[in-house]
C-alpha positions, 0 to 999 in steps of 0.5 A, a space after each residue: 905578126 912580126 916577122 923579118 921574112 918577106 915572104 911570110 909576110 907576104 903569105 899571111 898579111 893583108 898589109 906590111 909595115 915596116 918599122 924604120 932602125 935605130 933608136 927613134 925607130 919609127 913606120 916605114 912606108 905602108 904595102 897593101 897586100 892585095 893577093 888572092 887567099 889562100 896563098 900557096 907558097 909554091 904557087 905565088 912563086 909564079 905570080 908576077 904580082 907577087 914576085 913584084 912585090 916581093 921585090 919592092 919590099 925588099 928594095 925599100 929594107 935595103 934603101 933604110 938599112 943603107 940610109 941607117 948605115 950612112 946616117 950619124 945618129 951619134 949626134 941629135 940636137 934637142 929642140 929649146 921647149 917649155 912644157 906647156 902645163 894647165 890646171 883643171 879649169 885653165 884654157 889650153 891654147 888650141 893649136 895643143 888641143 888639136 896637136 893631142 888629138 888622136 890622127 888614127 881613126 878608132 880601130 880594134 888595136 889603137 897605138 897613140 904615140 907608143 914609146 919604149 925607153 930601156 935603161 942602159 949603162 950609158 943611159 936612156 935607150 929608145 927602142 919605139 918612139 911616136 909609134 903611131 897605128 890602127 888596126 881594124 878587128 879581122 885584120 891580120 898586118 905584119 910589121 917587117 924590119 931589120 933586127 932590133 928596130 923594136 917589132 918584138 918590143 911593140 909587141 910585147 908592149 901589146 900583150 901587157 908584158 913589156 911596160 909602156 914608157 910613153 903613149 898608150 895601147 888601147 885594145 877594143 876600147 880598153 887601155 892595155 896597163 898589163 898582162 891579160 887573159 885576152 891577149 897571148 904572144 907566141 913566138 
C-alpha cells in the first residue's frame, strides 16, 4: 500500500516505511505495527498504543520535512571513481564481490538497489535511488511519505508499468522487466 495518510497506514500495515524527499529519495526509519487485528477505526481512537504511534510517525515526517527544508540539495559533489570493469574469466577484487551481494535476505518481493532517472529539461532527475527492501509472502507494508518522494513511482516500477532505470525488482523469484497479468495497481 502507498499512502501518505497516517492513519490508513496504521489500519492496514503490519509495517510503515517511509520514504525519505528529494531527489536521492531513499527509506526512512522502519514502524512495527504491532496492533490487535481487525482494527476498527472508531475503536483505535481510544487506544493508547495506537494513538502513541500515530504520534511518533507523525513526529518523524515533520522532523524530514523540516531537515528537506533546511538542507541545499542544489549542491552535490560526486566522488572521483574509476568503474571497475571485468572480462568473463578476469578475478574481481573481493571487497566488489562482497559489495554486489544482496543485504536483504530472499523474500517474496525483492527490491536490489531500485533506482528511477525521469528525463527533465534541465537534465536527469532521480526520483528512487538504492531503494533497497524485502517483502515477505502475506505481508502487507505500507511505504508512507510526503508528496513526490517516489512512493507511486516505486510502485509503478513493481507493477512493470514504469521502466526500471537501475537496480531491479524480483517478484517471487522472477525479475520484473515489464507488465504483467500478476501484478494490478489500483489507486
Amino acid at each position: 500500500m502507498i499512502t501518505n495518510d497516517v492513519d490508513e497506514a496504521l489500519l492496514l500495515a503490519d509495517r510503515i516505511i517511509p520514504l525519505r524527499p528529494g531527489p536521492n529519495a531513499s527509506l526512512g526509519k522502519e514502524f512495527i505495527v504491532d496492533l490487535p487485528r481487525p482494527r476498527d477505526r472508531r475503536a483505535v481512537n481510544d487506544n493508547v498504543a495506537f494513538k502513541s504511534l500515530r504520534a511518533e510517525i507523525t513526529q518523524y515526517l515533520i522532523d524530514v520535512g523540516f531537515e528537506r527544508s533546511t538542507t541545499n540539495e542544489s549542491k552535490r559533489y560526486l566522488p572521483n571513481v574509476s568503474p571497475i570493469t571485468a572480462d568473463a574469466d578476469d578475478v574481481l577484487p573481493v571487497a566488489y564481490s562482497e559489495a554486489a551481494k544482496s543485504p536483504i535476505p530472499h523474500g517474496y518481493v525483492e527490491y536490489f538497489r531500485t533506482k528511477k532517472i525521469y528525463p527533465t529539461a534541465t537534465g536527469p532527475l532521480t526520483v528512487v535511488d538504492n531503494f533497497d527492501l524485502k517483502v515477505n509472502r502475506g505481508e502487507f507494508i505500507s511505504l508512507i511519505g510526503h508528496s513526490g518522494c517516489g512512493k507511486s513511482t516505486v510502485l509503478s516500477m513493481t507493477a512493470g508499468l514504469s521502466e526500471i532505470s537501475d537496480g531491479g525488482i524480483v517478484l517471487s523469484g522472477r525479475e520484473i522487466d515489464g507488465a504483467g497479468p500478476d501484478r494490478a495497481v489500483v489507486f
